[in-house]
N, C-alpha and C positions, 0 to 999 in steps of 0.2 A: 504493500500500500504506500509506506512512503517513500518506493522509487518512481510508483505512477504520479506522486504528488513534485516530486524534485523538478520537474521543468514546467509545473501547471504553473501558468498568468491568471489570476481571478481576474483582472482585467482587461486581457485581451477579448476581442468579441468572437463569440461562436461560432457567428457568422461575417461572411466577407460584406464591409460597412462599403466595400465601393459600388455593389452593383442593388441595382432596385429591391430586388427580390430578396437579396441578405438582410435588407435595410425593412422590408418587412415584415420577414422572421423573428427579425430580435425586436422589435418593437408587439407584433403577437405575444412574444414570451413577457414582454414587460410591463403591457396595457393589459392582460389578461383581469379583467373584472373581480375575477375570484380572489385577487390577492387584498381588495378589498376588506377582506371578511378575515384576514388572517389576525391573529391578536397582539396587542402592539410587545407582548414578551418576547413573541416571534419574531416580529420584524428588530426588535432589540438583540436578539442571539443572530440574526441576519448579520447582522452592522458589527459584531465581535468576531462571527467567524471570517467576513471579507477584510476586516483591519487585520487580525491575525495571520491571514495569507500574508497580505501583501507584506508582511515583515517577516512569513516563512515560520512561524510558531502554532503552528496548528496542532490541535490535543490529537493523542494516540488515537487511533481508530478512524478517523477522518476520511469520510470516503470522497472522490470528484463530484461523484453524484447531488453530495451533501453542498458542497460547496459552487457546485452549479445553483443548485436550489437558494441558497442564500445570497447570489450575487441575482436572480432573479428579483428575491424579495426586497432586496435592497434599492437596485436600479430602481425600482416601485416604487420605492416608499420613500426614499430619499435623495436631497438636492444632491447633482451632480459636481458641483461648482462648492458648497458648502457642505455638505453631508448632514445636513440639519433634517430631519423629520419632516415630511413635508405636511400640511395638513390636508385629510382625506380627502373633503370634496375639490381640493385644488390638485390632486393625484389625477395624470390622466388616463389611470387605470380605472377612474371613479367619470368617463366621459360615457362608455355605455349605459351603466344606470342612470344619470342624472340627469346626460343628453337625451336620454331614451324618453323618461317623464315628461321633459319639456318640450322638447319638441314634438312629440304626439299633443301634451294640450296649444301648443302654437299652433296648429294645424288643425287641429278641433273649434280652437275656441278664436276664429278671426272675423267673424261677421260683427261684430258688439265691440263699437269704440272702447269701454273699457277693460274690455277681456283683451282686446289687442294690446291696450295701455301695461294694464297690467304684467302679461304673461312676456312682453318684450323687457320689461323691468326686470322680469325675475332670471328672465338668458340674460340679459347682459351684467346681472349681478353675480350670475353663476362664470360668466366669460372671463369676467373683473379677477376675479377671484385666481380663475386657470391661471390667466397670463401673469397674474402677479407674480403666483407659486413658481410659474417653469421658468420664469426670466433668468438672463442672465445673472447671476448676483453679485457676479464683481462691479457691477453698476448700481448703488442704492437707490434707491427712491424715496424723499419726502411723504410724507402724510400729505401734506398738501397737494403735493404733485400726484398723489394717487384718488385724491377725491376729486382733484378737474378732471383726469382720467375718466372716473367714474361716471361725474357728473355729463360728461361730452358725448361718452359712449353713449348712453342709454339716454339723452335728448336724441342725439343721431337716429337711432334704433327707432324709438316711438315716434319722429316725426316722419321717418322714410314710411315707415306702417301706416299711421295713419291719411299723412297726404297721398299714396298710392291705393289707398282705400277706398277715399272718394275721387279716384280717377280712375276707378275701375268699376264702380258701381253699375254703371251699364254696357260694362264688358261679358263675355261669358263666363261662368260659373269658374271653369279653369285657371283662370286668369286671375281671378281674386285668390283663390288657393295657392297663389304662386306668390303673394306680397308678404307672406313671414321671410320667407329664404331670400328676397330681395332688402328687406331689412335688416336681415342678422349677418349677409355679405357687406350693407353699409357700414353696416354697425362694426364687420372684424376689419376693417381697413382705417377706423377712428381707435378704436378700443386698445390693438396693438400696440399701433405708434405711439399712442397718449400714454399709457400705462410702464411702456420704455422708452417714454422721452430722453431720461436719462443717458442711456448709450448713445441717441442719437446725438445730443448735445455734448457730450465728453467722448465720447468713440466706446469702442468694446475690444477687450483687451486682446490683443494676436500674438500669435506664439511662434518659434521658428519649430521646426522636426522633433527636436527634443525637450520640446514643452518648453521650452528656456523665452521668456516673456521680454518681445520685443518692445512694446507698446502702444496704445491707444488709437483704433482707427473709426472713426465716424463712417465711412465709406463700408466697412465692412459690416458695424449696426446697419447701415441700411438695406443691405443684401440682404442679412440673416433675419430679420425685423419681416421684409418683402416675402420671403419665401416662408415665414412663418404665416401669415397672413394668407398666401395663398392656399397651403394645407390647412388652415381652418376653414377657407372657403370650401374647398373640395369636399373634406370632412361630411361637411351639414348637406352638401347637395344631391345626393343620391336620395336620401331621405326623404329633402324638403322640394326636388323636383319630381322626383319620379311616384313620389307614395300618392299625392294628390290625383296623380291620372286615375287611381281606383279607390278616390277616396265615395266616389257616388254609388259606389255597390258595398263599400265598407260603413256607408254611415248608418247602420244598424249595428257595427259590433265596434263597438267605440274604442274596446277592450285591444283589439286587434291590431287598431294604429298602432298604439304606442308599442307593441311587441314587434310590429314590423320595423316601425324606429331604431327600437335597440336589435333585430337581426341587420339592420345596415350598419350602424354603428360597430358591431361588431368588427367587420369587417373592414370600414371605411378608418377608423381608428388607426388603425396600425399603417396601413396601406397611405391614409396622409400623412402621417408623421413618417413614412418610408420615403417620398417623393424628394427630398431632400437629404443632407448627410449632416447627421448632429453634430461631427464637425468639420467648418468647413471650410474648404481648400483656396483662398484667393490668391491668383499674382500678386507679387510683389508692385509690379508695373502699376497695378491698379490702385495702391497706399496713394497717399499722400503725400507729396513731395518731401516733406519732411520729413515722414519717417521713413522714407527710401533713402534720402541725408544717412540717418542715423545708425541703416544698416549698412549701408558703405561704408559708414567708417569702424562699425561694430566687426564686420566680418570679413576677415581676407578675402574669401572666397564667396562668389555673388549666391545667391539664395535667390532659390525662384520662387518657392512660395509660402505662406505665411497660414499661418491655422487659428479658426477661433470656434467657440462651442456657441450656433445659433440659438440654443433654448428651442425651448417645443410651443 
C-alpha cells in the first residue's frame, strides 16, 4: 500500500484538464449533489486527509481509493484559492437542488407581476451568493461593494422580466415562457462583473508554470470574469429554453417541471463549468505592458504564458 501511495499527487487531476470532456469529468465528480448531504465531520477528515498527503504523512492503512474520495469531498466543499469551508448553498454542488427549485417556480410562476418580482429576487439572491462563494479570493471585496453588487443584479433581473413582460403580452404563449431565461442571462452579465468588480479594478493574480506569482493582470479578470458569465448563461438555458416548448402538456403536473429542471441541471452543471479551464492559460503578449516590463527583466528566459485560477 504504501509503495502504490509513494508517487500519488492528491493534486494532480484525474482527469486531462486540457480537453473538454476531462474538464467534464472532474467537474461531474465534484458538482455531484450528493456531496451535499455528506456531514460536515466528513468533509472535516476530507481536508486532514488531503493536507496530510500533500506533506506525504498519511496514517497506516491509507488506501488511493480513500484519498480519491477525500480530494473529491474536499474540491466540494472547499475554496480553492483559501481552503476555507465554503458555505453550502454557495457550493456549486448545491446548483442542482436549488437551481432545480427555482427555476421550475420561475417558469411556473411568470404570468403575475409579482411572482415575476418576487421569484427573480430570490435567483439573483441565490446567484449573489454563488459568485460570491466561487470568486476568486485573492481579490477581496467590501460589504459595500457587495450590496451595489446585489442591489444592480436583481434591479437588472426584475426590470428585464418585467419590461419584457408587457412587451410580450400579445405575443404567443411561447414567447412569454421564454422572458425568465432572458432575465437571468441579463441578470448573469451584471451580477458577475459587479460582485468581482474587484479583480476587474486591481487585476487577478497570474502565475508563471511553477505557481511562482508574477503579478496582477486586469486583462486577465476580464477573460476569466467573461467566460464565467458565459457558463452560467449556458448552464440555465437548456432548462429555461427548451422545458417551456412542453410546458402546455406539463401544466397539469406542476411537480414534473421542477424534476425536469434539476435532470438538466444535472447535466448542464458540470458540462458549463467544463466549457472553460479553471485554470487559465493567457499569453504573455496579451499582459499589460507592464507586466510584460516586469517579466523581462524577472526572467532570462522569455515565458510564453502566464496562468491564473478563473473561479466558477
Amino acid at each position: 500500500m504504501e509503495a502504490e501511495l509513494s508517487g500519488f499527487d492528491v493534486d494532480a487531476p484525474r482527469w486531462d484538464q486540457r480537453t473538454f470532456l476531462g474538464r467534464v469529468k472532474h467537474f461531474f465528480n465534484i458538482t455531484d449533489p450528493r456531496t451535499v448531504l455528506v456531514p460536515e465531520r466528513e468533509l472535516d477528515w476530507a481536508k486532514v486527509m488531503v493536507e496530510k498527503s500533500r506533506i506525504g504523512a498519511m496514517p497506516p492503512g491509507t488506501s488511493v481509493e480513500q484519498l480519491l474520495y477525500a480530494k473529491k469531498l474536499y474540491d466540494s466543499a472547499f475554496h480553492p484559492d483559501t481552503g476555507e469551508k465554503m458555505n453550502v448553498i454557495g457550493r456549486m454542488s448545491f446548483q442542482v437542488p436549488g437551481g432545480m427549485v427555482i427555476t421550475g417556480f420561475m417558469l411556473q410562476f411568470y404570468r403575475t407581476m409579482p411572482a415575476v418580482i418576487f421569484w427573480q429576487w430570490v435567483n439573483q439572491s441565490f446567484n449573489a451568493l454563488v459568485n460570491y462563494t466561487n470568486r476568486n479570493a485573492a481579490s477581496p471585496i467590501s460589504n459595500r461593494q457587495m450590496a451595489l453588487s446585489y442591489v444592480t443584479a436583481t434591479t437588472t433581473a426584475v426590470a428585464t422580466a418585467v419590461g419584457m413582460n408587457m412587451l410580450t403580452k400579445r405575443a404567443p404563449p411561447l414567447v412569454a415562457r421564454w422572458v425568465p431565461f432572458a432575465a437571468v442571462a441579463a441578470a448573469n452579465c451584471v451580477n458577475i462583473p459587479m460582485m468581482r468588480q474587484q479583480e476587474l479594478i486591481q487585476g487577478i493574480c497570474v502565475k508563471d508554470r511553477n505557481q511562482n506569482e508574477i503579478g496582477y493582470s486586469q486583462r486577465a479578470a476580464a477573460i476569466g470574469i467573461a467566460q464565467v458569465v458565459i457558463s452560467r448563461i449556458i448552464m440555465a438555458a437548456p432548462g429555461m429554453i427548451l422545458l417551456p416548448v412542453l410546458m402546455e402538456r406539463l401544466e397539469k403536473l406542476r411537480f414534473m417541471k421542477v424534476m425536469l429542471c434539476g435532470c438538466c441541471l444535472v447535466f448542464m452543471v458540470p458540462v458549463a463549468c467544463g466549457l472553460f479551464p479553471q485554470i487559465c492559460e493567457l499569453p504573455v503578449s496579451s499582459l499589460e505592458p507592464d507586466l510584460q516590463d516586469t517579466m523581462k527583466a524577472k526572467y532570462k528566459e522569455p515565458v510564453p504564458f502566464v496562468y491564473f485560477n478563473k473561479g466558477l
